[in-house]
N, C-alpha and C positions, 0 to 999 in steps of 0.2 A: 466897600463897607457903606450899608445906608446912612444918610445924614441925618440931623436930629427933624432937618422940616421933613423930609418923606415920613419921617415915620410915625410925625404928629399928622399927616396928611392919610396913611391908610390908616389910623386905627377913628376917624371923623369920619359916620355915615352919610349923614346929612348937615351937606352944609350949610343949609340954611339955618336949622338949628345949632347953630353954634356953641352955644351956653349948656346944653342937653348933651350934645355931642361930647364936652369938653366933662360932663361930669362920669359919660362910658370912658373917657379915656384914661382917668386917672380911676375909675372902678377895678378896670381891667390891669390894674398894676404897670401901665405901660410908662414905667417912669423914667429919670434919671437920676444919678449921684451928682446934684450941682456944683460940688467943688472939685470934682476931675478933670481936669483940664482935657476937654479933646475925649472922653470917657462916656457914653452910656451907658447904662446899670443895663439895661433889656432894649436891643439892636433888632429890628424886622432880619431876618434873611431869609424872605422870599422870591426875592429878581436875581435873574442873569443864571440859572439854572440849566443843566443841558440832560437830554435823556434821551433815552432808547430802552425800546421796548423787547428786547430781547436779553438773554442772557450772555457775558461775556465774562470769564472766571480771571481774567486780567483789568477789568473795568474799576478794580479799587486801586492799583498801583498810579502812583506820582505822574508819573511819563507817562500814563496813556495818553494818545493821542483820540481825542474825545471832536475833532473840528465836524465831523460830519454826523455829528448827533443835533438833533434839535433844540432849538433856545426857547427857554419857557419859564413865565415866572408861574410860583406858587399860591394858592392852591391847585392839587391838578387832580384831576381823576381819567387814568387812559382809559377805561372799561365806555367811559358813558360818551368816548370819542368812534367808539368800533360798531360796528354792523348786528344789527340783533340778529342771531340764525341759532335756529335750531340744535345744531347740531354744537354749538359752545358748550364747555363743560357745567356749565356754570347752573345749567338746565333752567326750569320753570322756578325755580328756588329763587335764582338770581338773574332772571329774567332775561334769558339767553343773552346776556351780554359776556363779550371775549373777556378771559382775564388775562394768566399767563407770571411772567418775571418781566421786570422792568427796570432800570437803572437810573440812578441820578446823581450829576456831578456839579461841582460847584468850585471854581478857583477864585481865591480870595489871598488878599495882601493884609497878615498882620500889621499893625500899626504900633511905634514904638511904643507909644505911652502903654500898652499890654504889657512890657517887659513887667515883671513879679507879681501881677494881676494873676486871679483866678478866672478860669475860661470856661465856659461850658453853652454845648447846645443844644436845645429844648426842641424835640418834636411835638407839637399837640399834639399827633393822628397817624400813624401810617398804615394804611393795609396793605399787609400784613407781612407777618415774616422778617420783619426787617433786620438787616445788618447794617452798623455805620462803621466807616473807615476814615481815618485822618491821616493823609499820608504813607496809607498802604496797610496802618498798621489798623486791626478790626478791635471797634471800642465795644461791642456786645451785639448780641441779639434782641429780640423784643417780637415774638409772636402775637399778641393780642393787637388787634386794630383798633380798639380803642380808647386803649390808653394813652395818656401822656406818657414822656418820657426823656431824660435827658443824661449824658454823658461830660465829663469832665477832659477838656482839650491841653490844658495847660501844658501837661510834660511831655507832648506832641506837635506843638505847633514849631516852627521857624521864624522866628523874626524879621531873617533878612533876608527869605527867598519867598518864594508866592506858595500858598498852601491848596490842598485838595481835600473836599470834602465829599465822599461818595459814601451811596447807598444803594442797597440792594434790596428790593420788595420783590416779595416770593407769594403772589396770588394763584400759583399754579395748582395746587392742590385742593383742588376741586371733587364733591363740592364741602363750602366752607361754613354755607350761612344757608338761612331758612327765606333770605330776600337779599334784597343788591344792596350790596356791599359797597361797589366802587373798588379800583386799585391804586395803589399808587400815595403820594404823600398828598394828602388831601385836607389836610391843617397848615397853620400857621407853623413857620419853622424860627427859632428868634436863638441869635448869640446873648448869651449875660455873661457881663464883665463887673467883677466883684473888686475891692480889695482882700486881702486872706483872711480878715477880718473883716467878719460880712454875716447878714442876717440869710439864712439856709434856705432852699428852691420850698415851698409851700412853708413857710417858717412861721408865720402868720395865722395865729389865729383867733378870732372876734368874735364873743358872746355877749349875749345882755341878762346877766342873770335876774335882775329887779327889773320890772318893765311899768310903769304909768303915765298921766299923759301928764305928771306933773316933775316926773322925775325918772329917769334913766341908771341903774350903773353897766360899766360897759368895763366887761374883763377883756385884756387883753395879752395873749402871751406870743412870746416872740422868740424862738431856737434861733440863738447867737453862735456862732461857731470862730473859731480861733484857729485857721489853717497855718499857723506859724510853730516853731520849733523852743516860744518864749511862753513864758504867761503875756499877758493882756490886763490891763486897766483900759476900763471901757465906761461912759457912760450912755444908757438907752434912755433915747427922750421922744417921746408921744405926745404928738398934739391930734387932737379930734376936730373936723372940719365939717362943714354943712355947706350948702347951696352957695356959700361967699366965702371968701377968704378968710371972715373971721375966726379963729378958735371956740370953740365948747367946751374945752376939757384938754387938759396937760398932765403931764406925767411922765418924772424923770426919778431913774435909777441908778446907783453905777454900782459894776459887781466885778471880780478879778477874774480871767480866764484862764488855766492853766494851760500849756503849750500841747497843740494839737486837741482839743476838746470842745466839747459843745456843752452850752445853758441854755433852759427856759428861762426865761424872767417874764414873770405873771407882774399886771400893773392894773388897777381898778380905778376907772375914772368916774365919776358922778356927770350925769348932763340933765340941767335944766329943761325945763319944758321940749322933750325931745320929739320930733316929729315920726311919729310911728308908720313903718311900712306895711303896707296893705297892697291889693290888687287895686284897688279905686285909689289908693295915693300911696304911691311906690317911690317913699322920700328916705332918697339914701345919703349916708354919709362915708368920708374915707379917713383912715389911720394914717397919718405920717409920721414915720420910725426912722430918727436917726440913731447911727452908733457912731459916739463920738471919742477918741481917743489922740489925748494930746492936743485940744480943745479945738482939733480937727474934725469935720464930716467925712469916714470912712467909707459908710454906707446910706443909701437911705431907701426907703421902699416907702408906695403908696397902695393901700390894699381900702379897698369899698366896701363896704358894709350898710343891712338896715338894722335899725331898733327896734324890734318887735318878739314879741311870747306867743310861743303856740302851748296846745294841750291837748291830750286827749282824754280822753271816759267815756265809757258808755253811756253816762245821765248826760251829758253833753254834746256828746262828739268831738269835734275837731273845735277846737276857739283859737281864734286869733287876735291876739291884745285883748281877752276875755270875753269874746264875741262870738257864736255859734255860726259856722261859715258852712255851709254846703258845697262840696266839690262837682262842679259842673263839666267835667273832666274829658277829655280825649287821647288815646295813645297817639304818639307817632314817629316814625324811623326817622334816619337820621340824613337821608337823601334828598336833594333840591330838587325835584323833578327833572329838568332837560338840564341842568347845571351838574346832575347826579351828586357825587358824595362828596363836590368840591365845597367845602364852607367859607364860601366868602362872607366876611361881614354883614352885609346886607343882604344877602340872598337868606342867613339866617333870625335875621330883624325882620325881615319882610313876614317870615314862615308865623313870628308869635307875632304881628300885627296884625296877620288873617286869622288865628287864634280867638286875639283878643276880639275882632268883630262881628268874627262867628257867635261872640257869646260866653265862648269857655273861658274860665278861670282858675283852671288846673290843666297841666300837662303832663304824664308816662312819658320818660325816654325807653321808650320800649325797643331794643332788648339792650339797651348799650349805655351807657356816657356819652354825653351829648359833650359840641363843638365850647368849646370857652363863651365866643361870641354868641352864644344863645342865651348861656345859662345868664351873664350879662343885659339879654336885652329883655329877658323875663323878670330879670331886676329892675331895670330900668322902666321895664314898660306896663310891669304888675302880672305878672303871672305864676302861680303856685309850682312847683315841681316837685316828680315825685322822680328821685335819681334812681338808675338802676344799673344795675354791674353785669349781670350774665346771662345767658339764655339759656344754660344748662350746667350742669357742676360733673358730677364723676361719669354721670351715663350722656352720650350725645344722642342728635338728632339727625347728624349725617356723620360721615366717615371721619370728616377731616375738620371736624367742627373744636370749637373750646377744651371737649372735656379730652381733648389729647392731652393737652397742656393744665388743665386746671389744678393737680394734684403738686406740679411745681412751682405755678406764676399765681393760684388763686390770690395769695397772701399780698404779693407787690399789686399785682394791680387791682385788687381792692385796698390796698393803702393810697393807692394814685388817684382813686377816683377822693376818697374821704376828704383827704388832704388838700389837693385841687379844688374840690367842693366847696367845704364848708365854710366861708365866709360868703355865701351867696345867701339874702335872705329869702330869696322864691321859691329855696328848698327845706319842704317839709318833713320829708319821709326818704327814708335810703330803703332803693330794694337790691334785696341780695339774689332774685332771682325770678325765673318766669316759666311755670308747668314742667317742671325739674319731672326728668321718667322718670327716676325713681324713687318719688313720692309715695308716699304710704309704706314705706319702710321705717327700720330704724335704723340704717344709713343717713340716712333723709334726715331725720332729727338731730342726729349728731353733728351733721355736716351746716345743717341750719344753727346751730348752736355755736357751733365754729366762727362761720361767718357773723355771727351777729353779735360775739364776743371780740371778735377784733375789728368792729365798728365802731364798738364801747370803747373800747380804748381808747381811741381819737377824741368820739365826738360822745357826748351825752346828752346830748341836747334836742336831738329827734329821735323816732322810733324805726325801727326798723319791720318792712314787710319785706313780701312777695305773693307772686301771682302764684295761686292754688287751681288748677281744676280737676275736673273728675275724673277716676279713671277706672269707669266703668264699672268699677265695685261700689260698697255701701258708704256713704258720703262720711259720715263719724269714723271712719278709719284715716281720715284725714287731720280730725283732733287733735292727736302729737304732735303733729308738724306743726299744727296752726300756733299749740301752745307756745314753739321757740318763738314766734314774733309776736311785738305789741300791739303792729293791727296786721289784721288778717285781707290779704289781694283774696276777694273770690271772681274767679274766671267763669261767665254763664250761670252763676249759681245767686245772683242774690235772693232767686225766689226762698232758697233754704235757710234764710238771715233768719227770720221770726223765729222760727222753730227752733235754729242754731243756738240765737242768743238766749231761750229757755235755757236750753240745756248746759250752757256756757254762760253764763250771764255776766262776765268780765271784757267778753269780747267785743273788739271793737273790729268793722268790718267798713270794707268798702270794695265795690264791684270794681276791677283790674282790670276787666275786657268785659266787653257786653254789645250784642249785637242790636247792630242800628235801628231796625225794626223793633224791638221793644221798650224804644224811649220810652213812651208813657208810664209804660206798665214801672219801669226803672224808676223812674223821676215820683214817681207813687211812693215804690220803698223808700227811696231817699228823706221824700218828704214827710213820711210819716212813724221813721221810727228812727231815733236820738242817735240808735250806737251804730246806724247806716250811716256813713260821714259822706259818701258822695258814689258817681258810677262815672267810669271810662267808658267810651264808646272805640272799640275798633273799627275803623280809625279817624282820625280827626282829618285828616289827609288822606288821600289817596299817594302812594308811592310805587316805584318798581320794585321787579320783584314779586314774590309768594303769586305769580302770575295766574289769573283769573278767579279768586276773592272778590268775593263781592259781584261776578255776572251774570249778568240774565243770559238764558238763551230761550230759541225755539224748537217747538214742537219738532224733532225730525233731526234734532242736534246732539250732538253727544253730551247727555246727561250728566250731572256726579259733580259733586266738591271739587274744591284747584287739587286738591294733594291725589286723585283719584285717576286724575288722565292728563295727558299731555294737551291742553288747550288754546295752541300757538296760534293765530299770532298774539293769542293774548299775553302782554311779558309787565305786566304789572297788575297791580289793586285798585278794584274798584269801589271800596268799601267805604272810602272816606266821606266825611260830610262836604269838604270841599273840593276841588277837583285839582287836576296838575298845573292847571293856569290860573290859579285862588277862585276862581267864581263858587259860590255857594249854592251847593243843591240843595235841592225844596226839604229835606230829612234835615239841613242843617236849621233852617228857617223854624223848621218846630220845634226842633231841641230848643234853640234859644227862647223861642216864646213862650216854653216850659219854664225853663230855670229862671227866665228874669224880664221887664219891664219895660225892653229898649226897642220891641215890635210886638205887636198887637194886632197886624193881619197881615197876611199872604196868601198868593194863591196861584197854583200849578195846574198843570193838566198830566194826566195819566196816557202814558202810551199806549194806542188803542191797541187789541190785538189784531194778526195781520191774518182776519180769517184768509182759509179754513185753519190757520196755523195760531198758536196760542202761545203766549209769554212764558216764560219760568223763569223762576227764581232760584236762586242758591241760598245758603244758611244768611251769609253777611249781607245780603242784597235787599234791597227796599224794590218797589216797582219803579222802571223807568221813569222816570216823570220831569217834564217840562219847564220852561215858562216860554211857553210856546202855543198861539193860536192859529196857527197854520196847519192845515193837517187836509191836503188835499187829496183825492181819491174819498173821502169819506164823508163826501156831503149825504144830512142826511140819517146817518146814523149816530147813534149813539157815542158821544164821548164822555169818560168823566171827568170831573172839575174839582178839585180837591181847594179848601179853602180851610185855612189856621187862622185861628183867632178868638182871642181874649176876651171877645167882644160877648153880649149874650146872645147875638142873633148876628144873622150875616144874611144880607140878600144878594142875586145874580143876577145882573144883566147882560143880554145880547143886544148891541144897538139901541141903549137905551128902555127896550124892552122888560121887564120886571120876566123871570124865570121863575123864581121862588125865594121863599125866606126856610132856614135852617136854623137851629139852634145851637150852640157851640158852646157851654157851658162845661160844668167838670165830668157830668155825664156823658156827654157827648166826645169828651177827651179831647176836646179845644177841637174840633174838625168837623168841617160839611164836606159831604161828596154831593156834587149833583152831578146827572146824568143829564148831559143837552145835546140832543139833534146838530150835529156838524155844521154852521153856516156860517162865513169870511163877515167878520166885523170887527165891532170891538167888545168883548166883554170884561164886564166890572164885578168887582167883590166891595160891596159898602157892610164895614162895620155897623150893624145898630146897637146903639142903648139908651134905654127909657125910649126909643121909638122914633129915635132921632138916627139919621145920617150921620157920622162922625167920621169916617176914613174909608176911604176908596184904594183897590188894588186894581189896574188896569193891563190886559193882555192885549196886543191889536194884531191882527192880518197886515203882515207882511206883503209889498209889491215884490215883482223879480228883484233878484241881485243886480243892484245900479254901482257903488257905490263901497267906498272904504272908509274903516274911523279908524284914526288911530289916536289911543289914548296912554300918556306917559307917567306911572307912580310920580316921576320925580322930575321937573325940567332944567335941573342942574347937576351935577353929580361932579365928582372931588378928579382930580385927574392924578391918580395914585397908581393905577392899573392895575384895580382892583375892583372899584366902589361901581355899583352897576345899575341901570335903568330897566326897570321892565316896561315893555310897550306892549300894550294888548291891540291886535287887530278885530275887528268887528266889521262883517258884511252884511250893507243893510240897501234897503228898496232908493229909491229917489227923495223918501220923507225922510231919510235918516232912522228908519228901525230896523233893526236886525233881523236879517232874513235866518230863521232858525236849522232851515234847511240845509244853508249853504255850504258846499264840499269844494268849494273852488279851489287850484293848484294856485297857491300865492310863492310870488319870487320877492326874494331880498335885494335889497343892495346898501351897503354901506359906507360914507364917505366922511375922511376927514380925522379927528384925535380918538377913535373909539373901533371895537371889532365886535361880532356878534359873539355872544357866549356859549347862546344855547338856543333853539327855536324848540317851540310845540304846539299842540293843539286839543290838546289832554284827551284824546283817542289812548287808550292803553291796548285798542288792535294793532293801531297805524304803527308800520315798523320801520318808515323813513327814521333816516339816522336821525339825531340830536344835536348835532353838528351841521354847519349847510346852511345853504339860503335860499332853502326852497320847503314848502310845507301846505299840504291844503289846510283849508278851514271845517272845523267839524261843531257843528250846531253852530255856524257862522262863525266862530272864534277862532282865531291864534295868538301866538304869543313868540316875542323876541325879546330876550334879553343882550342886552348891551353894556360892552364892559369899556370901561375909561382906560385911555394907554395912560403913559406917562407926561404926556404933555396937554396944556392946556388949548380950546378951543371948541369948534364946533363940531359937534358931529349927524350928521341926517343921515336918516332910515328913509328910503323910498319903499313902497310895497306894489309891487303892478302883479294885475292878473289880466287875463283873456276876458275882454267885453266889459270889464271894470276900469272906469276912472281911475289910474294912479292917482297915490297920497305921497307926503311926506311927511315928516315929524323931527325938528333939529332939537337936539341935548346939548346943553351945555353943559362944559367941560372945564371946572375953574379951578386954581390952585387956591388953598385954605386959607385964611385971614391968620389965622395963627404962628 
């Protein structure tokens, strides 16, 4: 069993922030019952875990002998461990990675003080299929991957002998998804130990129905359950807490329970000058709930919460604390890149940190329910969400996708997600679905009416969409549908918003996917018409999967969209504004100086074509484009030079040399191309206004590759054997610049309290595994993630190539102050 510090030690990302750290910890409910002696209310059990990837129809019984299975703690995803090859079932969909059956066993020692306790254990995540066992004896199924999920242990466990916990994921039924998936239990897994008297698994729920900056009220209602065979006298006591230990609001009830039953008890607290959450100030607070009986603490829970109002209308759009907010938005799956679909804490911190400096201030969990640990740090860290449940309802999109299951499980696991959800204040909008085939029906509407009546039930407090697009017929045959929700996802369609909103003029709309190349023209409707609340771009990220989205080829290559031809070795998307290593492509640089004020110029180069042979593009794909002034072979000719910016005028230098001046105004759609003759120096982009120099962007000419940098997100990291470091490599000349070119074959090696996680290079051709200590560099970059063991210390990354300098770089590796 974990102890109480390990478990205050993985749910701490950063240790340096401590204080931050410590207010995700008690967000994310990760509490304790302080008067149980010896008792955690929510236990980790993710270490000491054994598996095998194959199937064995005796692997849930007691007495298996399991010693020659692998030890591994959790999160794990086997898929993103195995060989991309063609020939995987998994196809182009799921980016030729293996899947198959896997197993997972766990032996643990009940602890006496459990005797009369309530037991149960919580899956965040598994894909897919899953069956859980305790003892041989099988506690249910659970087909969707990403759901939570939990089962009650109690009248199964042993006391006095050692217990087994297996599991069985069934990813073999291929194929399943429309992108990588991941297999395997790939969330957090956590024992809760209750008294019988105890507040219910999502039992918690926080609104703010009154909202100003001078006064708060704050409902809270709390399902009490009574697992005993007596009535119950109980009193519920709530205190409201902020950034310190002081109190903002108390609130205490007592109600009798009859034997074996469950109560809400609704409790309304007033708070003072409350501090409103927003993206720019994401000031949360938490609910601690005890249930006290016999002037005992039973139980207690800590549940996170913000204070804040949204609203929708067409004369306004979307407001936030009565403030007209534009969604600056991105889709993105639910995969880490070389980590794939394992959600470590920080690998999903890290995903809405490059979010947030992208620019964007809304996020699509597109097609799924996103990790706990995210929806937390988009709290935490300000970022909008729009939750979403399915990718398709009664008709699928492959054989062995959702809509097998949908007609039996839609109900639990859109209660799982609602439930789970909704005291997260970053979520705005619940979507119940994404380009559903059978749209334009009146299936369609019924089934959307369905869903978005048993949303209501829960929660009333946000509106419910979905992704709409066309399907190939007249766009107003889409109007039923749109009517069952309160705003309307359009997929590629906002050019049809003006006209729509004539004819519908209740409607409120927002673009669900929209291809990257038409930022401006997007950021136009956004900005100019009230009941457009905001646009998505597919995708914010680049992920695996839906395998070549988003790529260019050439002339002489096999033409046609991903879904059209097998594209191999392309086995992920290339569509995103960032790439698999976070670096920022020149499309995401514009977006951002579209929507907001925090960059003001940049400037890229366009991939020349490689006469006599010519570029192309695909639907999601923008042109190649650099920050890159190396481009030899082509002195001499023409390159172009693409320059963003805010500014009213932008001029270009080579070497000092004046090229021209450009205007970049709203006409001009914030953008110069210039066209310059190839020659190795340095070229400059100076912002002017009123005729003045004000901000310089500089490209230089790279020497040969001399030379390694390695650079670390974080130079401490938690030694939990979880908490993980990303180290980005960079191959640059003898001055220290990045040689753009660079394709060198770089080796790992790792020493000391730490293992590699995942290595990459954000090539989405390169089909070296994900796994490994070896990786070349592509546009001079790679990347190694480093995960912390259990113990504390040093740990150093060497990186050596052929004719390159070795580097090093040491992480520490420290146990939490806490």
């Amino acid at each position: 069993m974990i102890n109480k510090q390990i478990l205050i030690e993985i749910m701490i990302t950063v240790g340096k922030k401590i204080l931050i750290s410590f207010v995700l910890l008690t967000y994310c409910t990760f509490t304790h019952a302080q008067n149980i002696p010896g008792t955690e209310r929510k236990q980790l059990f993710d270490y000491n875990w054994k598996f095998n990837q194959a199937d064995n129809t005796t692997a849930q019984l007691r007495d298996f002998d399991d010693k020659a299975w692998r030890s591994l703690d959790l999160p794990h995803d086997w898929s993103i461990e195995g060989k991309i090859n063609p020939k995987n079932p998994t196809g182009g969909g799921g980016g030729y990675f293996p899947a198959g059956i896997g197993w997972y066993r766990k032996t643990f020692k009940a602890p006496a003080d459990w005797k009369g306790k309530k037991i149960s254990i919580y899956f965040e995540g598994v894909y897919m299929n899953t069956e859980v066992f305790i003892n041989g004896k099988s506690l249910g199924t659970y087909p969707y991957g990403y759901s939570s999920f939990s089962y009650d242990l109690s009248p199964y466990l042993d006391l006095n002998h050692e217990n087994v916990i297996a599991v069985r994921v069934d990813n073999s039924q291929q194929m399943n998804s429309r992108w990588y998936s991941g297999s395997g239990i790939y969330r957090h897994v956590w024992m809760t130990v209750t008294d019988a008297v105890h507040i219910a698994n999502w039992g918690v729920a926080i609104t703010s129905p009154e909202v100003s900056s001078k006064k708060a009220t704050v409902l809270v209602k709390t399902l009490v359950k009574n697992e005993t065979g007596q009535a119950q006298s109980i009193v519920v006591n709530t205190r409201l807490l902020g950034a310190n230990p002081k109190s903002i609001g108390n609130g205490q009830i007592k109600i009798n329970l009859a034997a074996n039953t469950e109560k809400e008890i609704a409790q309304t607290i007033t708070v003072a000058n409350p501090l409103l959450w927003t993206p720019e100030t994401p000031h949360l607070y938490k609910a601690e709930i005890e249930i006290i009986r016999n002037k005992n603490v039973v139980d207690k829970t800590v549940t996170g919460f913000g204070i804040r109002s949204i609203k929708f209308t067409p004369e306004n759009g979307f407001q936030l604390n009565g403030k007209t907010v534009k969604l600056n938005g991105g889709c993105v799956h639910h995969d880490n890149g070389c980590l794939g679909a394992a959600a470590f804490d920080r690998a999903e911190e890290r995903k809405v940190e490059l979010l947030k400096k992208a620019g964007f201030n809304a996020v699509r969990t597109s097609h799924n329910p996103p990790s706990e640990a995210f929806l937390a740090a988009c709290d935490r860290l300000g970022l909008l969400v729009v939750d979403e449940s399915f990718d398709c309802w009664k008709v699928g999109k492959n054989k062995q996708d959702y809509a097998k299951y949908f007609n039996e499980w839609w109900q639990r696991d859109l209660d799982a997600m609602v439930l789970r959800d909704r005291n997260h204040p970053s979520i705005i909008m619940w979507s119940i679905g994404n380009e559903i085939v059978e749209r334009g029906t009146p299936g369609a509407v019924q089934t959307a009416k369905m869903l978005s009546d048993a949303i209501k039930k829960i929660d009333t407090t946000r509106p419910v969409t979905s992704a709409i697009v066309d399907n190939g017929k007249d766009w107003t045959v889409m109007d039923s549908l749109m009517a069952a929700h309160d705003v309307t996802g359009y997929n590629y369609h906002l050019s049809s918003a003006p006209a729509d909103q004539k004819r519908v003029p209740s409607r409120i709309i927002f673009q669900s996917e929209s291809y990257p190349k038409d930022a401006f023209a997007n950021w136009q409707l956004v900005k100019n018409n009230p009941f457009v609340i905001g646009d998505f771009v597919w995708t914010a990220i680049d992920y695996l999967g839906e395998s070549g989205i988003g790529r260019w080829y050439y002339s002489g290559d096999v033409p046609g969209e991903h879904w059209e031809h097998d594209f191999f070795p392309w086995h992920g998307a290339y569509c995103g504004d960032i790439d698999l290593l976070g670096w920022r492509k020149p499309i995401s640089h514009y977006r951002n100086l579209l929507y907001n004020n925090t960059e003001k110029l940049y400037m890229a180069v366009r991939e020349p074509n490689p006469e006599p042979l010519e570029i192309k593009t695909t639907w999601w794909a923008v042109w190649p484009t650099w920050e890159s002034w190396n481009w030899s072979g082509y002195e001499g000719r023409n390159i172009d030079v693409e320059v963003y910016s805010k500014y009213k005028k932008v001029r270009l230098y080579l070497e000092n040399k004046l090229l021209g001046e450009k205007p970049t105004g709203l006409e001009q759609e914030f953008k110069a191309t210039f066209s310059v003759p190839y020659a190795p120096g340095t070229l400059k982009a100076v912002g002017v206004e009123n005729d003045k120099e004000v901000e310089s962007s500089v490209l230089q000419t790279s020497g040969n590759a001399e030379q390694l940098k390695l650079t670390a997100d974080r130079k401490e990291i938690l030694s939990n054997g979880q908490d993980l470091a990303y180290i980005t490599i960079e191959v640059t000349d003898r001055n220290g610049i990045i040689q753009p070119n660079a394709a060198n074959r770089l080796n790992f090696k790792i020493e000391g309290q730490g293992v590699m996680a995942g290595i990459d290079n954000g090539d989405i051709k390169d089909v070296d595994q994900y796994t490994g200590n070896s990786r070349k560099a592509w546009h001079g970059r790679a990347l190694v993630v480093i995960k912390s063991t259990h113990n504390a210390g040093e740990i150093k990354l060497t990186v050596t190539s052929n004719n390159l300098e070795q580097k090093s770089i040491i992480i520490k590796s420290i146990q939490s102050n806490l």
